[in-house]
PDB file of N, CA, C and O in Angstrom:
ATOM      1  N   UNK A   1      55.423 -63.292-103.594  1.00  0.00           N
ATOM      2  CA  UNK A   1      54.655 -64.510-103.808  1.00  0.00           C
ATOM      3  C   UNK A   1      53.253 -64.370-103.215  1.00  0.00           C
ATOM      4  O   UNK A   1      52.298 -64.978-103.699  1.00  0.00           O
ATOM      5  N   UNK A   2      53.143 -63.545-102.141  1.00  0.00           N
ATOM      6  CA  UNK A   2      51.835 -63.959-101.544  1.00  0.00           C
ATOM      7  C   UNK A   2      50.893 -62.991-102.077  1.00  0.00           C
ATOM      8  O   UNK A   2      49.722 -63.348-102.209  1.00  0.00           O
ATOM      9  N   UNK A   3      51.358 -61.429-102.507  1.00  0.00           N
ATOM     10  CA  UNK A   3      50.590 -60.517-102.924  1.00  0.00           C
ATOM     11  C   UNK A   3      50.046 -60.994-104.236  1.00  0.00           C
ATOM     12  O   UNK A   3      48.933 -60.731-104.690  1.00  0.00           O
ATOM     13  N   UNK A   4      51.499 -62.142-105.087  1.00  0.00           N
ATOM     14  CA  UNK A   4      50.817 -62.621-106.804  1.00  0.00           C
ATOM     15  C   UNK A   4      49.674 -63.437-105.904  1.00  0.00           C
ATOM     16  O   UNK A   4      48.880 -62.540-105.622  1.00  0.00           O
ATOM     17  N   UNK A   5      49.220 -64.558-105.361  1.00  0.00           N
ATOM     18  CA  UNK A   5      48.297 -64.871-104.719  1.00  0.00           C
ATOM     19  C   UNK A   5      47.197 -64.048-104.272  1.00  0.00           C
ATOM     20  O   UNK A   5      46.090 -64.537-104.499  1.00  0.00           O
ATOM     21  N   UNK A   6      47.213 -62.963-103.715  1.00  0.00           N
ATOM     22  CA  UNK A   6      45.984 -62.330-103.257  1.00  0.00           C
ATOM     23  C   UNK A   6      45.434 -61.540-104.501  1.00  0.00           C
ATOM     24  O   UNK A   6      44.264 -61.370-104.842  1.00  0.00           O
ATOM     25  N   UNK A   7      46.471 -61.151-105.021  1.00  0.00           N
ATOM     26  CA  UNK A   7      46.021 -60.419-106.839  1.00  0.00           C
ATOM     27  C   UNK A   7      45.300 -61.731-107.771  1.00  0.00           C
ATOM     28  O   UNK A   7      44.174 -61.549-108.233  1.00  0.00           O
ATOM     29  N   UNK A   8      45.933 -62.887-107.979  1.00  0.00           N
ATOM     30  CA  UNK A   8      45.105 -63.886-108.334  1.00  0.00           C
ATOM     31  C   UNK A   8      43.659 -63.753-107.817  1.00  0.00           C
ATOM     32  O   UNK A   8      42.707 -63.245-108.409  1.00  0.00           O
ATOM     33  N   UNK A   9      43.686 -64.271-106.684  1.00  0.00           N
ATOM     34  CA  UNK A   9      42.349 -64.292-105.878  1.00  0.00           C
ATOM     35  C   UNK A   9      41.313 -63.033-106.301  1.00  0.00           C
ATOM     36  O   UNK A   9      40.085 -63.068-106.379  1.00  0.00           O
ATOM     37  N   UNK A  10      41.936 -62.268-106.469  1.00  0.00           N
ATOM     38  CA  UNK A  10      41.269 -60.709-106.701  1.00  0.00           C
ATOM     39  C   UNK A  10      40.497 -60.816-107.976  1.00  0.00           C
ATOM     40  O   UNK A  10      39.274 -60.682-108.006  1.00  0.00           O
ATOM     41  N   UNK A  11      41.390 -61.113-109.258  1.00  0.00           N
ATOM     42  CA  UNK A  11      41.382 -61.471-110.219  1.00  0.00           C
ATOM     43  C   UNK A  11      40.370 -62.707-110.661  1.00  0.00           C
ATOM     44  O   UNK A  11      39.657 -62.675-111.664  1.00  0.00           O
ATOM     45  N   UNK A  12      40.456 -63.930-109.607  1.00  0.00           N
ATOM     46  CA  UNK A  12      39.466 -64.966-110.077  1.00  0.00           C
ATOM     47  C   UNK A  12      37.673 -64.243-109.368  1.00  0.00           C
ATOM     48  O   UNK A  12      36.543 -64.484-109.793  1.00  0.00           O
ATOM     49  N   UNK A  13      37.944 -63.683-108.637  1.00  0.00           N
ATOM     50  CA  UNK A  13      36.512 -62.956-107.812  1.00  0.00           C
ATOM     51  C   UNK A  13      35.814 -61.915-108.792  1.00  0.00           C
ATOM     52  O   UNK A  13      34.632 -61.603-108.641  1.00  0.00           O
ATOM     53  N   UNK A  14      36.707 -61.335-109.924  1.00  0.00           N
ATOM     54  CA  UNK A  14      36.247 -60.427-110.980  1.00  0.00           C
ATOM     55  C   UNK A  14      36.010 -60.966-112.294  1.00  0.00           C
ATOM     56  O   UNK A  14      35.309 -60.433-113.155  1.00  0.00           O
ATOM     57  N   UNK A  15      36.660 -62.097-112.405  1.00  0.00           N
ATOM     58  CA  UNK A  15      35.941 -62.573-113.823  1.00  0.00           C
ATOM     59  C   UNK A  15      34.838 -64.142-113.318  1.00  0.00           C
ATOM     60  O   UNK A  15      34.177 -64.659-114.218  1.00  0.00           O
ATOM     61  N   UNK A  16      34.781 -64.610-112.197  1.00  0.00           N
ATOM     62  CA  UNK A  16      33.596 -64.739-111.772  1.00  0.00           C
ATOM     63  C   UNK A  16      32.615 -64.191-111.463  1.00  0.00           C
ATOM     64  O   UNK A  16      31.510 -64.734-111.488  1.00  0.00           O
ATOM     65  N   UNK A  17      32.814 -63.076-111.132  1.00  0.00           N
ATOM     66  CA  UNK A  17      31.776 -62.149-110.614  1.00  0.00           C
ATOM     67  C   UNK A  17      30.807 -62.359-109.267  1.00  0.00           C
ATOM     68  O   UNK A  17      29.583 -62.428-109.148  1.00  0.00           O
ATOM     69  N   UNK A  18      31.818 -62.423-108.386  1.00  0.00           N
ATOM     70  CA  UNK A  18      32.018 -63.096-106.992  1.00  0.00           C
ATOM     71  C   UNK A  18      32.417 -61.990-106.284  1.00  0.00           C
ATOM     72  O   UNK A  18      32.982 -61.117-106.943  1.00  0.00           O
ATOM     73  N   UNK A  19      32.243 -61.777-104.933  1.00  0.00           N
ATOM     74  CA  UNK A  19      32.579 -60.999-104.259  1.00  0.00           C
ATOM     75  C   UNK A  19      33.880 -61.180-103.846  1.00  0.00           C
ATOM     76  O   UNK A  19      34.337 -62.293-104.103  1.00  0.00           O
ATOM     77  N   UNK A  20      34.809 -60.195-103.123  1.00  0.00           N
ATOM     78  CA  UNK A  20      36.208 -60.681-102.777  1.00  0.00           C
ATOM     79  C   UNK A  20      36.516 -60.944-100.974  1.00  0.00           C
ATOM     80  O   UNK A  20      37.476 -61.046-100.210  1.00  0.00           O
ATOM     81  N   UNK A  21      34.901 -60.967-100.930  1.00  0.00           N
ATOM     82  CA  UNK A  21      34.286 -61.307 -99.169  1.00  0.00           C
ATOM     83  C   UNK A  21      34.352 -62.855 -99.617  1.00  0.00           C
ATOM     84  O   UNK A  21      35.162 -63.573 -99.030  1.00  0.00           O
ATOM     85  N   UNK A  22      33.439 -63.471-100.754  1.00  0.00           N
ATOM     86  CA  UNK A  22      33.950 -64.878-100.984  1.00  0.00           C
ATOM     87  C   UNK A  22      35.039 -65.631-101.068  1.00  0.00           C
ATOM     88  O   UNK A  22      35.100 -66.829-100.790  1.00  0.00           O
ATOM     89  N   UNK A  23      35.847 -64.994-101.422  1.00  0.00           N
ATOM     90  CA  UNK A  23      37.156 -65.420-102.131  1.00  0.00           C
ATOM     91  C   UNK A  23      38.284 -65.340-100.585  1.00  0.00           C
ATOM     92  O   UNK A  23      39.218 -66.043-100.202  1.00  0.00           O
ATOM     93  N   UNK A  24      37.713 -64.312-100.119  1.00  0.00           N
ATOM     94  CA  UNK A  24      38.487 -64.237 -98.476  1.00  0.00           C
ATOM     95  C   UNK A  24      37.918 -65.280 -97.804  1.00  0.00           C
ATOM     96  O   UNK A  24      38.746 -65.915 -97.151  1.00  0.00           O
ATOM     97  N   UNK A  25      36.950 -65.628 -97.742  1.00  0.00           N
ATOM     98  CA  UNK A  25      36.366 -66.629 -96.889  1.00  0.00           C
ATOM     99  C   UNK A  25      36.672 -67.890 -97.691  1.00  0.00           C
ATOM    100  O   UNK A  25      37.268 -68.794 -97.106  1.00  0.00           O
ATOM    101  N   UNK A  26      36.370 -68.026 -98.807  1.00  0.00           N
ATOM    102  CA  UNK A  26      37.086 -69.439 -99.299  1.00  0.00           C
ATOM    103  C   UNK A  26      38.042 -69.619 -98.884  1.00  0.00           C
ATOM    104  O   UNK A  26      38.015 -70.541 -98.069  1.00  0.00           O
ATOM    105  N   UNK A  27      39.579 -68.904 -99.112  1.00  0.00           N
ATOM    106  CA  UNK A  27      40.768 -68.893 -98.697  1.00  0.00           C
ATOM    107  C   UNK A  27      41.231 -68.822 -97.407  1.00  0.00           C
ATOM    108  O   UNK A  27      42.403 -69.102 -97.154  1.00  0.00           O
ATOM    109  N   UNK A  28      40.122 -68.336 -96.203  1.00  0.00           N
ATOM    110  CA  UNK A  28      40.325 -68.580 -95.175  1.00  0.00           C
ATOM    111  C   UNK A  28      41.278 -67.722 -94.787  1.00  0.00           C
ATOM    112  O   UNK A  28      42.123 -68.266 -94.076  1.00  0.00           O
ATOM    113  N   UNK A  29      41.489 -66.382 -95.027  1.00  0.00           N
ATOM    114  CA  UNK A  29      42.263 -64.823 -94.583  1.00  0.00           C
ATOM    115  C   UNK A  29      41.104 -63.572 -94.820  1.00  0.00           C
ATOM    116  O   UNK A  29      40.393 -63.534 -95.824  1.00  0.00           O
ATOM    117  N   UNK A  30      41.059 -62.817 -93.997  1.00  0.00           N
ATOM    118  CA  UNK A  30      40.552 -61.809 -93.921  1.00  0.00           C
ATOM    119  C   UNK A  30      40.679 -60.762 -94.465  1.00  0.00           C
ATOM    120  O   UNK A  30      41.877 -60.484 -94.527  1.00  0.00           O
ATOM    121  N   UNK A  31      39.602 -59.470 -95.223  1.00  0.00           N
ATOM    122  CA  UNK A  31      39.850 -58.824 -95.740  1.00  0.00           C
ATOM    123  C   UNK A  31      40.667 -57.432 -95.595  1.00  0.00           C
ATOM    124  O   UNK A  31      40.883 -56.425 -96.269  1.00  0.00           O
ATOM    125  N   UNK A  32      41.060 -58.067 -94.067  1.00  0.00           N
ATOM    126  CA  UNK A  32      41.940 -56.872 -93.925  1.00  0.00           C
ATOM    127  C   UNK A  32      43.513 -57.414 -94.478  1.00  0.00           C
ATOM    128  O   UNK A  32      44.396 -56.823 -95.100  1.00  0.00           O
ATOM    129  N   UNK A  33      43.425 -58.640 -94.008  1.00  0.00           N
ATOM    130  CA  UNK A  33      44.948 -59.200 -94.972  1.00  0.00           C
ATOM    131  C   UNK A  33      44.873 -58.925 -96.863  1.00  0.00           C
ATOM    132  O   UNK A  33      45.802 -58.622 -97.612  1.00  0.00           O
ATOM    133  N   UNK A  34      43.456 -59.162 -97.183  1.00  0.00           N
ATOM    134  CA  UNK A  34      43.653 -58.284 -98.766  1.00  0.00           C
ATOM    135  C   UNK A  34      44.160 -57.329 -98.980  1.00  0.00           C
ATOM    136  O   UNK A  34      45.082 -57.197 -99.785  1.00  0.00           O
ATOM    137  N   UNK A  35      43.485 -56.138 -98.056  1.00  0.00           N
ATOM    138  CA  UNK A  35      43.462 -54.481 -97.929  1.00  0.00           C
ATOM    139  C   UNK A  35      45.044 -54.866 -98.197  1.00  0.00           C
ATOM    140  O   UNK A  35      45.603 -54.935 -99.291  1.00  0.00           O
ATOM    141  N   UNK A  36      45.625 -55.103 -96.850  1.00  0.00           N
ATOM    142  CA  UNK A  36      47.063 -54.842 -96.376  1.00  0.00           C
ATOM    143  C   UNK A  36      47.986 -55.597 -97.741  1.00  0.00           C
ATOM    144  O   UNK A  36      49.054 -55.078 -98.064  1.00  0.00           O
ATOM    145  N   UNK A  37      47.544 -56.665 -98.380  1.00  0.00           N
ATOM    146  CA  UNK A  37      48.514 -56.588-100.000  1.00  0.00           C
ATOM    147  C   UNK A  37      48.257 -55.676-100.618  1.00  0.00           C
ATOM    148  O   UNK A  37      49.213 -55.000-100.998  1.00  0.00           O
ATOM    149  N   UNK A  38      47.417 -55.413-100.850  1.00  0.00           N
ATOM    150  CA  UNK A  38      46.781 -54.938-101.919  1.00  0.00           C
ATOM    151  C   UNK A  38      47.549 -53.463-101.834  1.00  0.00           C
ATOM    152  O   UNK A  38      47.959 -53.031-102.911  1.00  0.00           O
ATOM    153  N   UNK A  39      47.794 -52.602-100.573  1.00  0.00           N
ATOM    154  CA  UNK A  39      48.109 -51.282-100.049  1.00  0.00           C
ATOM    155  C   UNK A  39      49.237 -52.180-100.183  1.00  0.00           C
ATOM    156  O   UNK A  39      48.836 -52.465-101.312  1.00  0.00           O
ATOM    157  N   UNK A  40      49.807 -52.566-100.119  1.00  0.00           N
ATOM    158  CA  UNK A  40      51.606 -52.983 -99.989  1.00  0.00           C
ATOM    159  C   UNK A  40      52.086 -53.062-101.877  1.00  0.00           C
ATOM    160  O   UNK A  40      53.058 -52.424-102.281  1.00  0.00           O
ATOM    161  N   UNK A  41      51.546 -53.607-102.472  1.00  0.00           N
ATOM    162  CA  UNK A  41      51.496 -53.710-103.613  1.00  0.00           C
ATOM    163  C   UNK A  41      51.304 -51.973-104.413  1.00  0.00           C
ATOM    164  O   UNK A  41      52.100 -51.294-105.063  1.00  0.00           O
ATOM    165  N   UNK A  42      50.193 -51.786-104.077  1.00  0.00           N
ATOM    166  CA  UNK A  42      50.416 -50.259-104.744  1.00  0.00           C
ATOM    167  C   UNK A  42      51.153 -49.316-104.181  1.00  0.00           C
ATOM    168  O   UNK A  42      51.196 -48.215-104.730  1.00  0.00           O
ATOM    169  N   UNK A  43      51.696 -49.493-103.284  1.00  0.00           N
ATOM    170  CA  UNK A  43      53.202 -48.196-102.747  1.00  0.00           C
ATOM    171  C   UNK A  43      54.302 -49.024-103.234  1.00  0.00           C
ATOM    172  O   UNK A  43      55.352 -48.438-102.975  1.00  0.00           O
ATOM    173  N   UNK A  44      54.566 -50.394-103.968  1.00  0.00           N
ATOM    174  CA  UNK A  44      55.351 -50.930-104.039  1.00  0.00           C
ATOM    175  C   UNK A  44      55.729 -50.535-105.574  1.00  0.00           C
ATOM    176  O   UNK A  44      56.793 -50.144-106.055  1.00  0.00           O
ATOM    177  N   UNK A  45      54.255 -50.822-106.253  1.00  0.00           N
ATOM    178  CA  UNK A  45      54.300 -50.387-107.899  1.00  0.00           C
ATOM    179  C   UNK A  45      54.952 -48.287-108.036  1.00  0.00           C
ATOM    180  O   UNK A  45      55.664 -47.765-108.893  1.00  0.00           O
ATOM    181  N   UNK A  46      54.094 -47.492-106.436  1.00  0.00           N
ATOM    182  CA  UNK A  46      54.161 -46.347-106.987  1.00  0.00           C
ATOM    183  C   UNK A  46      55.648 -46.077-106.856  1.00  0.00           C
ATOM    184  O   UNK A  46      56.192 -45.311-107.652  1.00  0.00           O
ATOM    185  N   UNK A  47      56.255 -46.608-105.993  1.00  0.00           N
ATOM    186  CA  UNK A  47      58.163 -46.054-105.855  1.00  0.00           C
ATOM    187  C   UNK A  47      58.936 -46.877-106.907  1.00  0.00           C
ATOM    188  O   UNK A  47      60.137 -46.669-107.081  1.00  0.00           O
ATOM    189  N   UNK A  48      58.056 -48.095-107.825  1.00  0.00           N
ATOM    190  CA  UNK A  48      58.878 -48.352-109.165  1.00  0.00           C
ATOM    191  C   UNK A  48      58.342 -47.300-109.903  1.00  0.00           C
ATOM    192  O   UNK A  48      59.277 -46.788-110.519  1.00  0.00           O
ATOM    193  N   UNK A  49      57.071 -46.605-110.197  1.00  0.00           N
ATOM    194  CA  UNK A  49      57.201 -45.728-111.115  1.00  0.00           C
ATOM    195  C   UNK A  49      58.356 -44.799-110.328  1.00  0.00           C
ATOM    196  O   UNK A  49      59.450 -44.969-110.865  1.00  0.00           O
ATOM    197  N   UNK A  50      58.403 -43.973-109.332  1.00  0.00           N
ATOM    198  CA  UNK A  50      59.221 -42.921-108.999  1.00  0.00           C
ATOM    199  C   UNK A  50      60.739 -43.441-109.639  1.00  0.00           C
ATOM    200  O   UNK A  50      61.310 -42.806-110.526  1.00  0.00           O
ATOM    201  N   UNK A  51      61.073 -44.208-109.272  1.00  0.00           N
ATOM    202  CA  UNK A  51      62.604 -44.697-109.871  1.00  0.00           C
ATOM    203  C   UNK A  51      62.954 -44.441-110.987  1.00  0.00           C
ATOM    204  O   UNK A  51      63.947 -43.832-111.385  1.00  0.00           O
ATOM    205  N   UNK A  52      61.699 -45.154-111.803  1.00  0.00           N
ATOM    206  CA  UNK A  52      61.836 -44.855-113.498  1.00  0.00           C
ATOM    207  C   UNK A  52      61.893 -43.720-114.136  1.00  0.00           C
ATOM    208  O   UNK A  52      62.318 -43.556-115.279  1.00  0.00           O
ATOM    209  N   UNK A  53      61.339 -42.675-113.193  1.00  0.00           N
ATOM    210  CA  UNK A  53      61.304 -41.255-113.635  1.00  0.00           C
ATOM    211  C   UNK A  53      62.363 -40.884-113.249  1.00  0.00           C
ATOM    212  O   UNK A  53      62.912 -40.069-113.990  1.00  0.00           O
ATOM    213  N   UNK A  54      63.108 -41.282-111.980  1.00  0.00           N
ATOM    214  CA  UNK A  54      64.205 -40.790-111.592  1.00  0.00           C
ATOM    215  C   UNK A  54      65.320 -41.032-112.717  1.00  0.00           C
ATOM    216  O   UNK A  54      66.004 -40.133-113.207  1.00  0.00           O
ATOM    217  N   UNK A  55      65.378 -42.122-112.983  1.00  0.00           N
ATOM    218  CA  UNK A  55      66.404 -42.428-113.787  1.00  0.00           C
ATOM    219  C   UNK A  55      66.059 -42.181-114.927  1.00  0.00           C
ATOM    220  O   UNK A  55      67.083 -42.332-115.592  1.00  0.00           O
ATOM    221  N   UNK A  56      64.986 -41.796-115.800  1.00  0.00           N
ATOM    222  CA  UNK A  56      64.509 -41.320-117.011  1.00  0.00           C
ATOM    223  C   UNK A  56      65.363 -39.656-116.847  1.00  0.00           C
ATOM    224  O   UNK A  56      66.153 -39.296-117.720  1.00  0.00           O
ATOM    225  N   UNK A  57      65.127 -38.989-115.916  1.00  0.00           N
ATOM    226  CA  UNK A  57      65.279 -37.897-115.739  1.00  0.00           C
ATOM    227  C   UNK A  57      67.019 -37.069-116.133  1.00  0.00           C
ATOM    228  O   UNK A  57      67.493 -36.089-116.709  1.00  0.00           O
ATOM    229  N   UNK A  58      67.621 -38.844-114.989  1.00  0.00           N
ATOM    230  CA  UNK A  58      68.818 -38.548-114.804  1.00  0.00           C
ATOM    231  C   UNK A  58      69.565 -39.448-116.304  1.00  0.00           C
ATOM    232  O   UNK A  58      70.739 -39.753-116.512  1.00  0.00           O
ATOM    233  N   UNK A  59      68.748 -39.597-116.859  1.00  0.00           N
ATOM    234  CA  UNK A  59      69.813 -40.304-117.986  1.00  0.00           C
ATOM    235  C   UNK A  59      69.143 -38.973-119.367  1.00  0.00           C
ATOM    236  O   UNK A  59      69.181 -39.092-120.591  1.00  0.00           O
ATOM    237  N   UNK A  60      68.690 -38.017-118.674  1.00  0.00           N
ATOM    238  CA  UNK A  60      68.121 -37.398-119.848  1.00  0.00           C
ATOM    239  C   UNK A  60      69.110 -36.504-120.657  1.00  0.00           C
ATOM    240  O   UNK A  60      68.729 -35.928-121.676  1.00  0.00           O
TER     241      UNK A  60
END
């Protein structure tokens, strides 16, 4: 829930064309709490790809 939130936020800062220093400071969390979804989120997406290959592999 909170990473779909900081990806939102990410997301409204890029098709505004706003910085994501604004969007942290609007929201009132720091950009190290972005960093830290944002890095939680992509090791989260990269071990669903690993799985899928795993099991692509093993159902081959």
């Amino acid at each position: 829930m909170f990473i779909e939130a900081i990806t939102a936020l990410s997301d409204a800062a890029q098709t505004a064309n706003i910085s994501i220093e604004t969007v942290a400071h609007a929201a009132n969390i720091s950009i190290e709490t972005i960093a830290r979804a944002a890095n939680i989120s992509i090791e989260t997406s990269n071990i669903s790809i690993e799985v899928e290959d795993a099991l692509r592999k093993f159902s081959a």
